[in-house]
N, C-alpha and C positions, 0 to 999 in steps of 0.2 A: 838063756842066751839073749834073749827077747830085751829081759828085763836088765842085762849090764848093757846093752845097746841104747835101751832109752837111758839107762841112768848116766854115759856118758855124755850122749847127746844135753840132755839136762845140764850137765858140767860145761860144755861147750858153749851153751848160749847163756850160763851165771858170768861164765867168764869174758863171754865177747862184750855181756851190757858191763862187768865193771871197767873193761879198756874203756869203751864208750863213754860210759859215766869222767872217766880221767880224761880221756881227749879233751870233753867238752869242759871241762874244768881247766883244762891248758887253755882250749880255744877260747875261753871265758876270760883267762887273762889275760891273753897276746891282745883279745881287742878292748880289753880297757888300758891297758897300757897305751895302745895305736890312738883309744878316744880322748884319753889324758894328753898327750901330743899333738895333736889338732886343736883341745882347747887353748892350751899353752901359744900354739902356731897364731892361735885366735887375737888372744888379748896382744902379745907381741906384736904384730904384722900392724892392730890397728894404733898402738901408742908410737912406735914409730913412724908412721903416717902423718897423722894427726899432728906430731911434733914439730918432723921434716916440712908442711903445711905452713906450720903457723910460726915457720923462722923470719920467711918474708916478714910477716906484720911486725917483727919486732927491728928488722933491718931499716925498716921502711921511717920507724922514730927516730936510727941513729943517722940515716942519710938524708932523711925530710925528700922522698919521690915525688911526695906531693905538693912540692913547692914548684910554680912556674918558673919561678926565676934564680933555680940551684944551680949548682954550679956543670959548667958544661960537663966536667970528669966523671960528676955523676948521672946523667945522661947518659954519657958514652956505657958506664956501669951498667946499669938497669936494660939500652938497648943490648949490652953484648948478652946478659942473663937473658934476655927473652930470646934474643936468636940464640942461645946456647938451651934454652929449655924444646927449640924448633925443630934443632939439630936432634933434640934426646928422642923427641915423637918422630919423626922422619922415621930412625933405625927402628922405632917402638912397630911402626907402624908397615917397612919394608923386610926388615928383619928380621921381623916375631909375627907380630898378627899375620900377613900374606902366607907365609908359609904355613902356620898354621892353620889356619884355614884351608888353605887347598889341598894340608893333609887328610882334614876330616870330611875334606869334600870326597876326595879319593874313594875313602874308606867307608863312605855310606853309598858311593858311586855300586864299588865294590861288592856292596850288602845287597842291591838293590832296594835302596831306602830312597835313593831318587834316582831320576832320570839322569842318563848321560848325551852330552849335549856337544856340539862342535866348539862351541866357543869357551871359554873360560869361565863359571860360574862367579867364581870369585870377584873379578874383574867388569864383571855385571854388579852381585849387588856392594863393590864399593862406587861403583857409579851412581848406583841409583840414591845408596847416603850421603854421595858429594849432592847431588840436585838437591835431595830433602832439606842441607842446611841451605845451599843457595836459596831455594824457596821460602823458607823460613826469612831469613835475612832479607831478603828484597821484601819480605811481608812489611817486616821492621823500618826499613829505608821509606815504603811508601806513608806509613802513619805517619814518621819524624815530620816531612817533608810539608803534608797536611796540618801537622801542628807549626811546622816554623810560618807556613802561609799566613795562615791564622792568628799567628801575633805580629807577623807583618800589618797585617791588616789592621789588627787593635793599636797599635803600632800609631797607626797614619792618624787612624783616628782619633788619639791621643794629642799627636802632633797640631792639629789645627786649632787648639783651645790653649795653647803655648805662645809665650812671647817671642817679637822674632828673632831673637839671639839665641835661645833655648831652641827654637824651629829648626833655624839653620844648622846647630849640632847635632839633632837627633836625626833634619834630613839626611849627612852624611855620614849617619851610624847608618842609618837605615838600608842609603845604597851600598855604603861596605858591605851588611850583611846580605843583602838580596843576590849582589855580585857573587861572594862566597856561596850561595846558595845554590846559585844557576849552574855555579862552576861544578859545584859537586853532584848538580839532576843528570847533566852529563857524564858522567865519568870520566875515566883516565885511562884512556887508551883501550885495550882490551882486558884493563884491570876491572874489576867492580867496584864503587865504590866499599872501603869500609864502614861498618854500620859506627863505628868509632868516631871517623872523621867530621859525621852529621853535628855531633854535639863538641867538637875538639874548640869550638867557638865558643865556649863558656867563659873563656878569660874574657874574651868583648862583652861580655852579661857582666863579668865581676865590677869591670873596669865602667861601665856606662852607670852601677849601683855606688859605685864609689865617688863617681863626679859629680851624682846627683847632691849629695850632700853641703854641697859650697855653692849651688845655685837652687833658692829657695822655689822655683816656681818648676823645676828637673822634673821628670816622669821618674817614682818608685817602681813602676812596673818594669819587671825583668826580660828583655826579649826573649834569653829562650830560660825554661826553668828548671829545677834540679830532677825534675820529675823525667824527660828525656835521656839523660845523663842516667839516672838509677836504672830505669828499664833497658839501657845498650849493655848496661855492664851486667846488668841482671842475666840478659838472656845469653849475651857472652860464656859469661861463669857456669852457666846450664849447660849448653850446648857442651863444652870441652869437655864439665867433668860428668853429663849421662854418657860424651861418646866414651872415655875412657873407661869409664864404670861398667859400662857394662862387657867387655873382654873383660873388667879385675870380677867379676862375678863367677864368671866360668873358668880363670884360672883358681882360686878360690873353693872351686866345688872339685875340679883336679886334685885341690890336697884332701879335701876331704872323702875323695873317694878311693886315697891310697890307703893299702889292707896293713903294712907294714910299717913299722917307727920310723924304721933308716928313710923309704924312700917321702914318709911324711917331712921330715928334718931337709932333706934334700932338694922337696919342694920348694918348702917355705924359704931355703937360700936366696934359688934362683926369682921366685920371686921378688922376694922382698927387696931384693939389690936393686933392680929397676922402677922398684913401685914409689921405694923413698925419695927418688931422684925426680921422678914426674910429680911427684907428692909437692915439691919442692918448688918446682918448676908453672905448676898451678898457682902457689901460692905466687909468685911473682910476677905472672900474667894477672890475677885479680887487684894486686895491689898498685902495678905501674895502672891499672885503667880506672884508678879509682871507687872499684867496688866498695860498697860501704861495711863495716867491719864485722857489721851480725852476720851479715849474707858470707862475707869470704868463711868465716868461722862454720856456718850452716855447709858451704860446698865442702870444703875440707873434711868435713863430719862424713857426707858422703862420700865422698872417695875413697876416705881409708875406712869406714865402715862396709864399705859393698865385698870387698874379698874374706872379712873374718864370715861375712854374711851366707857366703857363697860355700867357704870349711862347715858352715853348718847345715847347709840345705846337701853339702855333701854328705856328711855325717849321718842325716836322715837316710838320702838313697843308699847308701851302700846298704843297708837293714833292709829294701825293699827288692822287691822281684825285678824290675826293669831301670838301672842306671841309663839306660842307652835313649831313653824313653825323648830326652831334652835336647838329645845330637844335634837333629835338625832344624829346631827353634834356633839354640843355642850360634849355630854357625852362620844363621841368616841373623844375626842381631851382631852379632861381631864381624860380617861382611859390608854390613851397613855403618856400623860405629867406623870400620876403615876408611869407609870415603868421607865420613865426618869429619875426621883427622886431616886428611890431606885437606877440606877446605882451609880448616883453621889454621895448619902448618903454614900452607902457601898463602893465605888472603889475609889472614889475621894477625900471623905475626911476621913473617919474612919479608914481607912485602911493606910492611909498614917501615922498617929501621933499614934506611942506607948509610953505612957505616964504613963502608969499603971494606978493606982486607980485614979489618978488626971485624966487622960482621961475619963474614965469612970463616975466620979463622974459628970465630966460636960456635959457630952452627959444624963444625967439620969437628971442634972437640967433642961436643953434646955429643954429636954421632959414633965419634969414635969411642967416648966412655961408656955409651949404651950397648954398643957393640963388643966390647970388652969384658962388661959384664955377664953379656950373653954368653959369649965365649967360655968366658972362666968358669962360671955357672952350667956349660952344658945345656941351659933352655929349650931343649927342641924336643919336649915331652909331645905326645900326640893324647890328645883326650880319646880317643877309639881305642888306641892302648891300653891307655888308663882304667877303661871299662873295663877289659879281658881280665879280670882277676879270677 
């Protein structure tokens, strides 16, 4: 009796390891199927990026942005695209990130992973990454300002080893710029100055290089030189695309840490709908500011490279014991990248282009097509969700 009781039990667990053996042989292939579909999500997400990017640069040879003297219709162009790329971040930035966040604040509130507080977490650290660009920026505005002194000054001293016809013209470049100068240490109203606006006087550099030519005894020297102009647009181009980059990093690791094809595919939708359009939208903020052509190509690489970036750091955690591990980094870097956005939205580009109802109409399209997207797309995934597999 003994012996048909072990020998069934024996049978019982031959047979429980070969279900075993076949599960894990299913389970082996659901998730290379689910890995095969994240890489796919991978290359996809960034060549569209990268594309929708670098449209700008090629707009930019058929309409000449960078001619001073184009025509007004193209102006009106280029500012209704930036307030229409303003509009896009606004809802990017009210309608996706804030919610977002303050779900996963919730949720770790919840966990106790952090403290719970009277005020708004959220609404804290998009404050404290509105200051950090503010600060940033006013860093910027104080060197320009150091440097324009300084060729002031080279300037004057230039000026007095000049004949006096030569004197007389470059005195009255000189107070032109000093005047523009003094105009802009003040600011404008309770605006800030733009760190843009410091160097927007480069046509008077062009035009003072260009005169010199027909008066033999002119100063070559540049007042202000390209060297200011590179570093605005420079750290311009940083700022938008680290704040945006880094939300596309942790959505990003969301696709990569779904278990299933369908909702990997479903991801990559919702993403990608809004990613191409800011993708887009960078590229013609870098391009109206005259960013120089490596660097736009360099930021654009960033941008649409940080989310296939983020499917693969996803890709790792899921294999690992603790997905949840980045929650809290994760949501104070995307609370901070929000107040980053509302500088740039508000200081950098809305406030630059008065266009009347034509500005406005387009900042309220950008809104509304971002919002549409979201819409249709469903986007209100929770990364705390997303963990619970």
């Amino acid at each position: 009796m003994s012996v048909t009781v072990m020998l069934n039990n024996i049978t019982e667990l031959l047979a429980k390891a070969d279900d075993h053996d076949h599960d894990h042989d299913h389970e082996h292939d659901d998730l290379s199927e689910v890995n095969m579909a994240k890489f796919i999500t991978m290359a996809v997400l960034f060549i569209l990026s990268m594309g929708s990017g670098m449209i700008p640069l090629l707009l930019t040879k058929w309409l000449d942005w960078s001619d001073p003297n184009r025509d007004p219709r193209t102006n009106l162009l280029v500012s209704s695209l930036l307030s229409f790329g303003g509009g896009a971040l606004l809802c990017t930035t009210f309608l996706h990130l804030v919610p977002e966040i303050d779900e996963i604040i919730g949720a770790l509130q919840h966990d106790g992973r952090i403290p719970e507080w009277d005020f708004s977490i959220t609404n804290l650290l998009m404050a404290v990454g509105f200051f950090i660009i503010y600060f940033v920026e006013e860093i910027v505005h104080a060197y320009l300002r150091r440097q324009q002194k300084k060729q002031v000054e080279a300037q004057e001293a230039f000026i007095r080893g000049h004949s006096p016809r030569d004197s007389l013209h470059d005195a009255a470049k000189r107070r032109e710029l000093e005047k523009k100068a003094a105009a802009e240490a003040t600011g404008n109203g309770v605006m800030t100055v733009s760190t843009a606006d410091l160097v927007d006087n480069e046509h008077v550099d062009n035009n003072h290089h260009t005169h010199s030519h027909n008066h033999h005894h002119h100063s070559h020297i540049p007042v202000f030189n390209g060297d200011d102009s590179l570093l605005v647009s420079s750290i311009r181009g940083l700022l938008i695309v680290m704040a945006l980059s880094v939300h596309e990093v942790f959505e990003g690791l969301a696709v990569g840490l779904e278990d299933t094809t369908s909702n990997v595919w479903y991801m990559f939708g919702s993403i990608s709908a809004h990613k191409v359009v800011i993708a887009f939208c960078i590229g013609v903020e870098l391009m109206v500011h005259k960013t120089k052509t490596w660097l736009l190509v360099l930021y654009i690489f960033i941008y649409a490279i940080v989310s296939p970036l983020g499917i693969g750091i996803g890709i790792i955690l899921s294999n690992g014991d603790d997905p949840e591990a980045f929650d809290v980094a994760s949501v104070i870097l995307q609370g901070l990248a929000s107040g980053t956005l509302l500088y740039v939205i508000f200081f950098e580009i809305l406030s630059k282009h008065k266009d009347g109802i034509i500005q406005f109409l387009a900042v309220v399209f950008g809104f509304f097509l971002m919002f549409g997207l979201k819409f249709i797309g469903g986007h209100s995934h929770s990364h705390h969700d997303d963990h619970d597999h």
